[in-house]
C-alpha positions in Angstrom: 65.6 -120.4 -28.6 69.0 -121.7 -27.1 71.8 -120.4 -28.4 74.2 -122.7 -29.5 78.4 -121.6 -29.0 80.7 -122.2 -32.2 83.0 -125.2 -31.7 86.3 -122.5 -32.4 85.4 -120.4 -29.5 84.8 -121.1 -25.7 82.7 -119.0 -23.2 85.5 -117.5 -21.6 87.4 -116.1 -24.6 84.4 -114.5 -25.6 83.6 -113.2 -22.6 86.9 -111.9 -22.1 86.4 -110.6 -25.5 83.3 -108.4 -24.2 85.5 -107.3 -21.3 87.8 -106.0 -23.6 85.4 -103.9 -25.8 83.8 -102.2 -22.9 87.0 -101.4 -21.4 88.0 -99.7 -24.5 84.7 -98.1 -25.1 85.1 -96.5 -21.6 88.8 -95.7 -22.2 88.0 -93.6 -25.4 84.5 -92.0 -24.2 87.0 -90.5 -21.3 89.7 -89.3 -23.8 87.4 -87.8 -26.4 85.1 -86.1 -23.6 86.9 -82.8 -23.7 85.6 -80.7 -26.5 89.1 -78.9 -26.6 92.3 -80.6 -28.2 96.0 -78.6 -28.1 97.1 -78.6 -31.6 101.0 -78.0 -32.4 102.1 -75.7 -35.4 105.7 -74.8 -35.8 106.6 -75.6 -32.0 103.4 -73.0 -31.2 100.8 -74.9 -29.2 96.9 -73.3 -29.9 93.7 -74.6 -29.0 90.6 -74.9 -31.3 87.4 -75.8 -29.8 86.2 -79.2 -31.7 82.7 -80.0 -33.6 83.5 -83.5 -33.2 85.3 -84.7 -30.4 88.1 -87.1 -31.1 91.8 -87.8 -31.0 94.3 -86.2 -33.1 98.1 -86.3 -33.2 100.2 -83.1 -32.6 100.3 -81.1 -36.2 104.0 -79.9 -36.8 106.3 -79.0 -40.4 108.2 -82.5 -40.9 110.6 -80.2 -43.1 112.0 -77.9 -40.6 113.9 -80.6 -39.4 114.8 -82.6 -42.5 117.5 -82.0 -45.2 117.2 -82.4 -48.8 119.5 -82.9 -51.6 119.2 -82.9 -55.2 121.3 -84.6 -58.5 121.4 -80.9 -60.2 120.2 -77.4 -60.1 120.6 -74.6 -62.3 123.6 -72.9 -62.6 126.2 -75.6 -61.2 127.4 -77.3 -64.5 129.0 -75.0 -66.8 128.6 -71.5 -65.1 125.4 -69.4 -65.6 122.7 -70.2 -67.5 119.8 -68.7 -68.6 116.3 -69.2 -67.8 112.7 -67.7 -69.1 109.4 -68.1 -67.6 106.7 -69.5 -69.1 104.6 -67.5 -71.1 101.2 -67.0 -70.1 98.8 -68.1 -73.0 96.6 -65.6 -72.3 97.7 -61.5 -73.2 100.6 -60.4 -74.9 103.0 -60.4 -72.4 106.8 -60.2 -73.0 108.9 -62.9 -72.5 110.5 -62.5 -69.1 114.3 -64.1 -68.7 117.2 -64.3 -65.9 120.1 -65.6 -64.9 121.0 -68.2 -62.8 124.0 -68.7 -61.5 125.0 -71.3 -58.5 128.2 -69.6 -57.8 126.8 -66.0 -57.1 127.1 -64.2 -54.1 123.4 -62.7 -55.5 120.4 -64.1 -53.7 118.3 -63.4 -56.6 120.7 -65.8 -59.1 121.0 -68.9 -56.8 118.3 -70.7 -56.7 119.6 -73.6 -54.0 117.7 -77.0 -53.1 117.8 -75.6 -49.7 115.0 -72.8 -50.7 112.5 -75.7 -50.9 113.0 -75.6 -47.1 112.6 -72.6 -46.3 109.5 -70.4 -45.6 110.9 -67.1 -47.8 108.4 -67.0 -50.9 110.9 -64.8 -52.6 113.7 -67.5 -53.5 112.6 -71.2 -55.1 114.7 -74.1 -56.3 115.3 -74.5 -59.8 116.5 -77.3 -62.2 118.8 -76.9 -65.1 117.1 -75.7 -68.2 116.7 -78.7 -71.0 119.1 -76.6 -72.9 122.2 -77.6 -70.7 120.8 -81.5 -72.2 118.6 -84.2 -71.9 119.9 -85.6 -68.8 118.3 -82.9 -67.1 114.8 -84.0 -68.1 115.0 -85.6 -65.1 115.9 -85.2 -61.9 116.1 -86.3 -58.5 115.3 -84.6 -55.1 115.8 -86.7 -51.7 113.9 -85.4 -48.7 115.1 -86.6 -45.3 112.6 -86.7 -42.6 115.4 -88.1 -40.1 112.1 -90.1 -38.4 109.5 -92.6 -39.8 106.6 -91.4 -40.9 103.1 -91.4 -42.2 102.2 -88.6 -44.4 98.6 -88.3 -44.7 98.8 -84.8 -46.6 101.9 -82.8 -48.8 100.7 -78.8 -49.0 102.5 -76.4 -51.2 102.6 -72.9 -49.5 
């Protein structure tokens, strides 16, 4: 059987074309020999010994060096307001309510956009209650990578 070449391609493209492919198959048969790959966590290189070899991008916290703002947070309009938790549905436990307050020098009563940054579990970012109004249903956080990226994966710790 002869083998007949479409009309739209000529020998040498497609033997260029096969050229190609091996070259890359060799290129990335060398790269992904090594069964180690250096991963990067919080400017701390480690080294995990792979399953599967392959290629993987350095791993690092796109938030350490972003900044974030937000349209409101508890406590800012209107001085201090209170806050309660959310009952659980399960037990009778009491109801268990705080203060927060923007302006104070306590820790414990601000509860700052900048938290969400942070790695302290102890402090969090919190909206206005919907008893300040319904404008607050709503409301608007902006995270600044300072870079283009391509998130592949958004953890909560």
């Amino acid at each position: 059987m002869k083998m007949k070449w479409p009309n739209s391609y000529s020998k040498e493209f497609l033997l260029d074309l096969l050229f190609l492919t091996w070259i890359m198959l060799i290129t990335c048969e060398s790269v992904s020999a090594s069964p180690y790959t250096t991963y990067y966590d919080n400017n701390k290189a480690f080294t995990n010994e792979l399953k599967v070899p392959g290629l993987f991008p350095p791993i690092f916290n796109v938030a350490s060096k972003s900044s974030i703002v937000v349209n409101a947070t508890c406590g800012e309009v209107g001085g201090p307001e209170v806050y309660c938790k959310l009952k659980e549905h399960r037990g009778k436990a009491d109801t268990q309510c705080s203060v927060c307050d923007a302006s104070s020098s306590s820790p414990g009563k601000k509860h700052s956009i900048r938290y969400v940054l942070e790695q302290n579990n102890m402090n969090w970012w919190q909206s206005p209650t919907l008893h300040q109004g319904p404008q607050y249903e709503y409301v608007t956080i902006t995270l600044d990578m300072k870079q283009v990226s391509y998130l592949l994966s958004i953890t909560k710790s």
